[in-house]
Backbone as a printed PyTorch tensor [residue, N CA C, xyz], in Angstrom:
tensor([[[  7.1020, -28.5820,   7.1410],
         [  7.9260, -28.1240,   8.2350],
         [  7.6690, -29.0510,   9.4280]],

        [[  8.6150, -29.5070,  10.3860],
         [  8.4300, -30.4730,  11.1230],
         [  8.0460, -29.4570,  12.7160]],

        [[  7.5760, -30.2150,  13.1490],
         [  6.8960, -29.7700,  14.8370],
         [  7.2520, -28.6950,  15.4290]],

        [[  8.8090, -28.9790,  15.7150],
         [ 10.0790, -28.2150,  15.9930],
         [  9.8750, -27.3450,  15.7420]],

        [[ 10.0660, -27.1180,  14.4380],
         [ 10.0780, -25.4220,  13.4900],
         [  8.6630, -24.8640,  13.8540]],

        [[  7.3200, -25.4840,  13.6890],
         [  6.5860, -24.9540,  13.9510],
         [  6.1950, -24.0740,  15.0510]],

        [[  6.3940, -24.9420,  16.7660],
         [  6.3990, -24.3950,  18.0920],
         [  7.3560, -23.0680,  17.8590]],

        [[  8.9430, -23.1380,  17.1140],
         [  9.4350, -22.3600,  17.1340],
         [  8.7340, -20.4300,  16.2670]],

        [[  8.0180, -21.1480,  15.5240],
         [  7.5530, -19.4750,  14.8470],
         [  6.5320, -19.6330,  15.4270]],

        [[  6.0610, -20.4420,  16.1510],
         [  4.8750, -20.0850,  16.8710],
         [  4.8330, -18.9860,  18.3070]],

        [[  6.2680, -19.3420,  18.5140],
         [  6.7250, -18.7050,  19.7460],
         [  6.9260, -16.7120,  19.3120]],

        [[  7.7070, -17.1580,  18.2980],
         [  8.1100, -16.0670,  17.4130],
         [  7.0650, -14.7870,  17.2090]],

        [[  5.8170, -15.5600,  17.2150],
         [  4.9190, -14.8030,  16.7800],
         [  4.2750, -14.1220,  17.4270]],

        [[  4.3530, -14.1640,  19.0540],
         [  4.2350, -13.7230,  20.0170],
         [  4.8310, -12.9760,  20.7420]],

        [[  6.4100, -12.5600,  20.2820],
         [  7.0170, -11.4690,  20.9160],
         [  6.9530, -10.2260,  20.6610]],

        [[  7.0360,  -8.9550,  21.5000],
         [  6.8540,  -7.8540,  20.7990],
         [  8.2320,  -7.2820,  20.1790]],

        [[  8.1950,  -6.0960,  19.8920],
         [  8.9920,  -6.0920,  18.8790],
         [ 10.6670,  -5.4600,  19.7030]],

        [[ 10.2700,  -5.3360,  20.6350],
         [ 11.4810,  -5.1950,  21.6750],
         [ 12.3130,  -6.5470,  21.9790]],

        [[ 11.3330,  -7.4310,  22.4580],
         [ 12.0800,  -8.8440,  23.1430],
         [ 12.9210,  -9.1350,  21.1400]],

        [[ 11.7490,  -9.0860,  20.1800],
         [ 12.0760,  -9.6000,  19.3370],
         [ 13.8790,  -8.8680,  18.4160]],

        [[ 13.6680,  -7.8650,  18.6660],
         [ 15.1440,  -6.3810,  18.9340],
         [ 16.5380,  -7.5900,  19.6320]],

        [[ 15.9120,  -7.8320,  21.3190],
         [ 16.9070,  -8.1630,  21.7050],
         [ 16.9930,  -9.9000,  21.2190]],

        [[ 16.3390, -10.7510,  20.9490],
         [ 16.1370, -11.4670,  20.1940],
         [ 17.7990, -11.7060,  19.0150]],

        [[ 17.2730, -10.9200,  17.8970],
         [ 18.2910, -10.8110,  17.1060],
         [ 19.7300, -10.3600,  17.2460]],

        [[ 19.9760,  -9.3890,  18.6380],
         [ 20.9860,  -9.0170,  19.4620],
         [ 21.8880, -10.6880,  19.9400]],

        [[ 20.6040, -11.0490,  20.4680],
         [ 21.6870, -12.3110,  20.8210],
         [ 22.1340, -13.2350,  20.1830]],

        [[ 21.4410, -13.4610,  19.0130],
         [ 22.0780, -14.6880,  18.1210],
         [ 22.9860, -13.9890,  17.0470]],

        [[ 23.3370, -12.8670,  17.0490],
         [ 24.4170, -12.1800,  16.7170],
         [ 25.2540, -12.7220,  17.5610]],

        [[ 25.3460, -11.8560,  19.1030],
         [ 26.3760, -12.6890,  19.9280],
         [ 26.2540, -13.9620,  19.9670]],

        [[ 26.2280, -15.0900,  20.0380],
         [ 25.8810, -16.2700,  20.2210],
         [ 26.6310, -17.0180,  19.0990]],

        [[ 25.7200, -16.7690,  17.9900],
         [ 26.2750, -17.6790,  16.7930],
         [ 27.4900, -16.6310,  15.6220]],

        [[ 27.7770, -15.3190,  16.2990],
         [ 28.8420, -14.9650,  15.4470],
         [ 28.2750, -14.2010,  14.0860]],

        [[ 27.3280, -13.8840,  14.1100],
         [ 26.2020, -13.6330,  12.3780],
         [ 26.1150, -12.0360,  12.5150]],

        [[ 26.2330, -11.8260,  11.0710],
         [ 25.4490, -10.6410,  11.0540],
         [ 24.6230, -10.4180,  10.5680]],

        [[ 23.3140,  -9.8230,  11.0260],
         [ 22.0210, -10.4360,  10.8150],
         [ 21.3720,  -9.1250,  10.0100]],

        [[ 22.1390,  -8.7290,   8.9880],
         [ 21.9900,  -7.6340,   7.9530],
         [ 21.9440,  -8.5110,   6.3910]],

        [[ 21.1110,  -8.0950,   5.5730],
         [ 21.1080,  -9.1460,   4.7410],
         [ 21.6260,  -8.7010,   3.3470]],

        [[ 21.8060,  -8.8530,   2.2010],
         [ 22.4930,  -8.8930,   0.9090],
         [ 21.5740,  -8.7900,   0.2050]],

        [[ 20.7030,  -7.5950,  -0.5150],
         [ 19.3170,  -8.1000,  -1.6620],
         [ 20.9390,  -7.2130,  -2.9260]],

        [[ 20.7610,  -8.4290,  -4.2470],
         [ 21.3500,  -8.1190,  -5.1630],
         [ 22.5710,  -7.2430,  -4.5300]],

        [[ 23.4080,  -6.2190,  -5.0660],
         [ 24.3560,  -5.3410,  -4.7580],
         [ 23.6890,  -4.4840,  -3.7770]],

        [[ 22.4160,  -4.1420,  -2.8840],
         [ 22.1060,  -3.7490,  -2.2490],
         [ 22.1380,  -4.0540,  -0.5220]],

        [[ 22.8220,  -4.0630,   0.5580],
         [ 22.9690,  -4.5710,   1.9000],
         [ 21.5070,  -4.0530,   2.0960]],

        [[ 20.9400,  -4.7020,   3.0480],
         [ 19.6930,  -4.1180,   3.6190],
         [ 19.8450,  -4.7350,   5.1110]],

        [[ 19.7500,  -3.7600,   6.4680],
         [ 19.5620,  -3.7930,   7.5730],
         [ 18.2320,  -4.1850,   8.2580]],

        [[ 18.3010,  -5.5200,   9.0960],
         [ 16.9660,  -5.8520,   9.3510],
         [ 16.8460,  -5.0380,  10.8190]],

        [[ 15.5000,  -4.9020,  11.0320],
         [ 15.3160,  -3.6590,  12.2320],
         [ 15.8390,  -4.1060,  13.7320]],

        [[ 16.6570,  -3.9500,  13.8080],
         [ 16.7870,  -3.4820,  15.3380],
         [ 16.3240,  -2.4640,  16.3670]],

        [[ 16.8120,  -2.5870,  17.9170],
         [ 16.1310,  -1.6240,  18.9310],
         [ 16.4740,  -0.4670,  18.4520]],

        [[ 17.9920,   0.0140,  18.0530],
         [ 18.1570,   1.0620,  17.9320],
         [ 17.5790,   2.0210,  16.3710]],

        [[ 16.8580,   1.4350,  15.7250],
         [ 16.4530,   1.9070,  14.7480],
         [ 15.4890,   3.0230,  14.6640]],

        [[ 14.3630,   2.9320,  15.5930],
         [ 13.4810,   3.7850,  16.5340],
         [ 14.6000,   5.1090,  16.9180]],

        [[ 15.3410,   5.1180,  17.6060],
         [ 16.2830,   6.2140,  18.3120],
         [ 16.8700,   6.7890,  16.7640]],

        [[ 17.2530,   5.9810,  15.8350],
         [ 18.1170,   6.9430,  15.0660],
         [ 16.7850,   7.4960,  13.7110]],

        [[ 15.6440,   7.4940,  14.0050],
         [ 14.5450,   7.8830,  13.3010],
         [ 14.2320,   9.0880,  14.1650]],

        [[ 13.9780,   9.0320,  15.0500],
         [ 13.8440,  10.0560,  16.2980],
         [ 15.1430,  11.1910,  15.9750]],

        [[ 16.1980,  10.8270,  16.0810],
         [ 17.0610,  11.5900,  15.8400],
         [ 17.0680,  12.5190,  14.5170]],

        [[ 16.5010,  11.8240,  13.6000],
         [ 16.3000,  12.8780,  12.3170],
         [ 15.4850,  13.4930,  11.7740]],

        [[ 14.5440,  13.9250,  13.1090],
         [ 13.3470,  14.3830,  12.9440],
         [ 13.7140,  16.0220,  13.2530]],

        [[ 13.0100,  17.0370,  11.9980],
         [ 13.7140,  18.2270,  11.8410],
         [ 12.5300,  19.3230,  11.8320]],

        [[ 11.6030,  18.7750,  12.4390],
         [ 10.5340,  19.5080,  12.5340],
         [  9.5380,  19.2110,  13.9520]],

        [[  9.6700,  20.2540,  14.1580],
         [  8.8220,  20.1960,  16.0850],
         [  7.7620,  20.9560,  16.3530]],

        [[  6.7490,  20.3870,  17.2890],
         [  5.5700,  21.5020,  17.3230],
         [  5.6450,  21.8260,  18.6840]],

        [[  5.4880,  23.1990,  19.0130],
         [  5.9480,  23.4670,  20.2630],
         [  4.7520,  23.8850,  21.1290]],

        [[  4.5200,  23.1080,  22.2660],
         [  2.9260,  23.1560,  22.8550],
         [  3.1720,  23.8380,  23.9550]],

        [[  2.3180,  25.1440,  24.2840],
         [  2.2420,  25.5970,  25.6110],
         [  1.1840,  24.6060,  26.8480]],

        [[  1.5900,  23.7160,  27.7160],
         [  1.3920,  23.0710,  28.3150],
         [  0.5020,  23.6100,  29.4380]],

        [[  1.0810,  24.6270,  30.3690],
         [  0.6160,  25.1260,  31.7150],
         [  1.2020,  26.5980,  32.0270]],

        [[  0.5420,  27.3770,  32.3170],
         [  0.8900,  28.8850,  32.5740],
         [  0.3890,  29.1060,  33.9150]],

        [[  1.2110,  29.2400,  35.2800],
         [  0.5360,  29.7150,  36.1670],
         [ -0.3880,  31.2610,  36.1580]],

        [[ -1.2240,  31.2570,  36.9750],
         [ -2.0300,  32.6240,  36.8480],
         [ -1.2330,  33.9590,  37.5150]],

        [[ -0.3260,  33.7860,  38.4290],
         [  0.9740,  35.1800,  38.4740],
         [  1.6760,  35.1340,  37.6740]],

        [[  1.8920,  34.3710,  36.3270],
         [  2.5400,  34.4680,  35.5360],
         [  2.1010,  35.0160,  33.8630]],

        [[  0.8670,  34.6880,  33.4270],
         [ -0.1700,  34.9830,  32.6520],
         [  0.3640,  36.5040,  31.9240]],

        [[  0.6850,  37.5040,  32.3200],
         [  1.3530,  38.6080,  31.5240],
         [  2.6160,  38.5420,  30.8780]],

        [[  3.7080,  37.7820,  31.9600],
         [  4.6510,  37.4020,  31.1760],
         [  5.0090,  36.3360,  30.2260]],

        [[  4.2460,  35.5310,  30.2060],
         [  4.2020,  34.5750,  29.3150],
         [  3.4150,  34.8630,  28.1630]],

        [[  2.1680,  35.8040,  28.2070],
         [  1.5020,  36.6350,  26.9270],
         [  2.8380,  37.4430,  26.1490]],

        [[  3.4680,  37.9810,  26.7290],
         [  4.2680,  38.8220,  26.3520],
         [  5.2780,  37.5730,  25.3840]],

        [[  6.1950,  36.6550,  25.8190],
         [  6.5160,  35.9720,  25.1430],
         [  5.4550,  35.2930,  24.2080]],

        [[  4.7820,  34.6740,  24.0200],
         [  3.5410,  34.0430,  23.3400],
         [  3.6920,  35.4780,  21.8940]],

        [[  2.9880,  36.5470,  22.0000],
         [  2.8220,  37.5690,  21.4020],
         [  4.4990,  37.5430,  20.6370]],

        [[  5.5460,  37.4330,  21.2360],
         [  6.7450,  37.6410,  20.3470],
         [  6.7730,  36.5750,  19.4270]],

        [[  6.9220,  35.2690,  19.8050],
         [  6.7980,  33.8770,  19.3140],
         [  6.0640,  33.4210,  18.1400]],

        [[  4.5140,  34.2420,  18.2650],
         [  3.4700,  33.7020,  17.7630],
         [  3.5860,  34.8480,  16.4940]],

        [[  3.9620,  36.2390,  16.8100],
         [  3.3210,  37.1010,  15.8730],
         [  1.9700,  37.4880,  16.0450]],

        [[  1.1670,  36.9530,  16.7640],
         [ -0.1790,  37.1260,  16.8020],
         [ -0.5680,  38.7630,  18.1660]],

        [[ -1.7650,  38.9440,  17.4980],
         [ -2.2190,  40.2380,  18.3650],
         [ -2.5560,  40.0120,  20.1950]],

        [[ -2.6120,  41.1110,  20.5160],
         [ -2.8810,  40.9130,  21.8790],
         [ -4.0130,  39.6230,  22.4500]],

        [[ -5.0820,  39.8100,  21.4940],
         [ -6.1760,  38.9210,  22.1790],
         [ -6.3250,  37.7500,  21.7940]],

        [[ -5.5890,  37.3130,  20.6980],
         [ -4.9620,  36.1420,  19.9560],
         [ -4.2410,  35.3960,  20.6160]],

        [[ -3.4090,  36.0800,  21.1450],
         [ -2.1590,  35.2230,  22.6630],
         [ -2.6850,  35.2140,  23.6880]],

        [[ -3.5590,  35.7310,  24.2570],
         [ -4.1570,  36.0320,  25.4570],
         [ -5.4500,  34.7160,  25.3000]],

        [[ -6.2190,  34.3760,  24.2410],
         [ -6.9130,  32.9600,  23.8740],
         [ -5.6070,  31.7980,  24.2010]],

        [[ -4.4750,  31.9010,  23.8680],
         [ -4.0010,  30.8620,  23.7720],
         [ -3.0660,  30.5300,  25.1900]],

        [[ -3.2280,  31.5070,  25.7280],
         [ -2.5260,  31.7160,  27.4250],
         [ -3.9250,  30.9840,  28.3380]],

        [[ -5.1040,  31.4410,  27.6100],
         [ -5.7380,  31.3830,  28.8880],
         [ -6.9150,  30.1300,  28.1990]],

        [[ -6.3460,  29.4960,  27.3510],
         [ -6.6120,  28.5120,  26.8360],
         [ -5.7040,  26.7340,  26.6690]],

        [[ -5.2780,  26.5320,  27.8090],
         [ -3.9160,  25.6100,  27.3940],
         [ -4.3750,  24.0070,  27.5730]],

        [[ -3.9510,  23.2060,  26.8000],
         [ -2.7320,  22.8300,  25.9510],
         [ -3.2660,  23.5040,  24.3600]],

        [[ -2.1340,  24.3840,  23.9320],
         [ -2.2360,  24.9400,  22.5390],
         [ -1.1640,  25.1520,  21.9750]],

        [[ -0.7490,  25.2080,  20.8420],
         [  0.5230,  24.8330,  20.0590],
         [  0.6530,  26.3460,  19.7830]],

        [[  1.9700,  26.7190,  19.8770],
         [  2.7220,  27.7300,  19.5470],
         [  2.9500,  27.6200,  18.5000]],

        [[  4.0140,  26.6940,  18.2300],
         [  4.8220,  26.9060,  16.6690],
         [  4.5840,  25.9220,  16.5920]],

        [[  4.4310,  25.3590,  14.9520],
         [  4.8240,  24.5390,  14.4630],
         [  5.3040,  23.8530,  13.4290]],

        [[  6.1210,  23.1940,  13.0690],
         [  7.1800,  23.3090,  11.9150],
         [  8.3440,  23.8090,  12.5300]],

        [[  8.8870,  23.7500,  13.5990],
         [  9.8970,  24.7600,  14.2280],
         [ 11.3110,  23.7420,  13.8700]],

        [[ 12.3840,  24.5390,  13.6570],
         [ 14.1990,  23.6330,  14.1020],
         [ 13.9800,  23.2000,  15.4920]],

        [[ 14.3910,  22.5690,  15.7890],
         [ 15.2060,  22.2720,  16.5260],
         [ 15.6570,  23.3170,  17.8070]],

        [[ 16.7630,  24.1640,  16.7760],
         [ 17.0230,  25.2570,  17.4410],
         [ 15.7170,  26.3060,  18.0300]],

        [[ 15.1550,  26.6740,  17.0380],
         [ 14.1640,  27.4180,  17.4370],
         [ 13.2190,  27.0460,  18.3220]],

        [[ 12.6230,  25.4050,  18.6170],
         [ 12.2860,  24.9990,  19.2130],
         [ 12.5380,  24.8810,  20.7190]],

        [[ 13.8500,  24.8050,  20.8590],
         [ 14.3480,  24.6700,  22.2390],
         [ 14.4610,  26.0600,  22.8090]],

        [[ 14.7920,  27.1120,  21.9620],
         [ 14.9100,  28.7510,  22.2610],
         [ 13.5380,  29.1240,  22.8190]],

        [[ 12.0820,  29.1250,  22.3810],
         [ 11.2570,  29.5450,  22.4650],
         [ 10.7650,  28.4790,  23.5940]],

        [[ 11.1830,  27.3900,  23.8470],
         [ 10.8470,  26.2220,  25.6400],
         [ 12.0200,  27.3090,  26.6830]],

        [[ 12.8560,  27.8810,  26.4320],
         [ 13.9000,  28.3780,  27.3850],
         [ 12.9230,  29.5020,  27.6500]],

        [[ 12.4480,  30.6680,  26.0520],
         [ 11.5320,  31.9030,  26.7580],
         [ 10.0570,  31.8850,  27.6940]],

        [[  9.7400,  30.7020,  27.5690],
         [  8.7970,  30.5510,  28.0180],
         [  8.4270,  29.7770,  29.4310]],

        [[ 10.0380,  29.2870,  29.6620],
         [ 10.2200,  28.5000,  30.8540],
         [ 10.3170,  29.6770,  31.4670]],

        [[ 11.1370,  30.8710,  31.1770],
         [ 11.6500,  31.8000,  32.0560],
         [ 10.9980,  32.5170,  32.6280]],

        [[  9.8310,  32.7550,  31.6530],
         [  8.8840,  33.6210,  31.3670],
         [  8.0700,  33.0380,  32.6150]],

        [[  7.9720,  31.5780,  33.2040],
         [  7.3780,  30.7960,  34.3880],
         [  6.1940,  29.8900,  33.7040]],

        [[  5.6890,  29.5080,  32.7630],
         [  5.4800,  28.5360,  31.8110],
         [  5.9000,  27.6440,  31.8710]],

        [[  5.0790,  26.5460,  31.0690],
         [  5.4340,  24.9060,  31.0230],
         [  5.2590,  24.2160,  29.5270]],

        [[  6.6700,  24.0100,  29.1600],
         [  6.6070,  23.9580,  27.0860],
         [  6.6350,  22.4490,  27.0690]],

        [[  6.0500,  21.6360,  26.0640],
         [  6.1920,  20.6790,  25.2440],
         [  6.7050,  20.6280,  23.9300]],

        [[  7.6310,  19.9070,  23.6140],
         [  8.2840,  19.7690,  22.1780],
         [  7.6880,  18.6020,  21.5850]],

        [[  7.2700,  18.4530,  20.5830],
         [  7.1130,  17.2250,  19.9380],
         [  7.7390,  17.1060,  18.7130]]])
């Protein structure tokens, strides 16, 4: 391989994987290519930025973390906790007066965002992951 090529993957080898994202963005625009490749009858997509976002997007399982409970709030947020959790009085009351601790987990989506609304209301502070 001559000099040229070399400096060039040398450079290469140093970007992270963002610059390297927009990288392939531009010599799409630039030289007209589509920079998706052909294995046998199989197309295969080489990674782009947006690949991250549409992995994120199909994620169907959430763990739902009680973050922060103010202390005038501590009964009503047990009270939700106790519906949520299934768990007994002194079971939710560890996990109220114990925080950051995971509520649910394995949750939809849906259920996920329902039980951040009861617990916002409730005067609580939810994390989804």
């Amino acid at each position: 391989m001559n000099e040229k090529l070399t400096n060039i993957i040398e450079q290469l080898k140093t970007l992270t994987l963002l610059e390297a994202a927009e990288l392939v963005k531009e010599i799409e625009t630039v030289f007209g290519v589509d920079t998706s490749a052909a294995v046998g009858n199989v197309a295969v997509a080489l990674p782009t930025a947006a690949a991250p976002a549409e992995a994120a997007e199909e994620k169907t399982s959430f763990d739902v973390i009680l973050q922060e409970v103010p202390a005038d709030k501590k009964i009503t947020v047990l009270k939700v906790v106790r519906n949520v959790t299934g768990l007994g009085l002194k079971e939710s009351k560890d996990i109220v007066d114990n925080v950051p601790k995971v509520l649910k987990e394995g949750a939809s989506k849906e259920e996920s965002e329902t039980i951040k609304k009861e617990v916002e209301a409730a005067g609580g502070k939810v994390n989804i992951k």
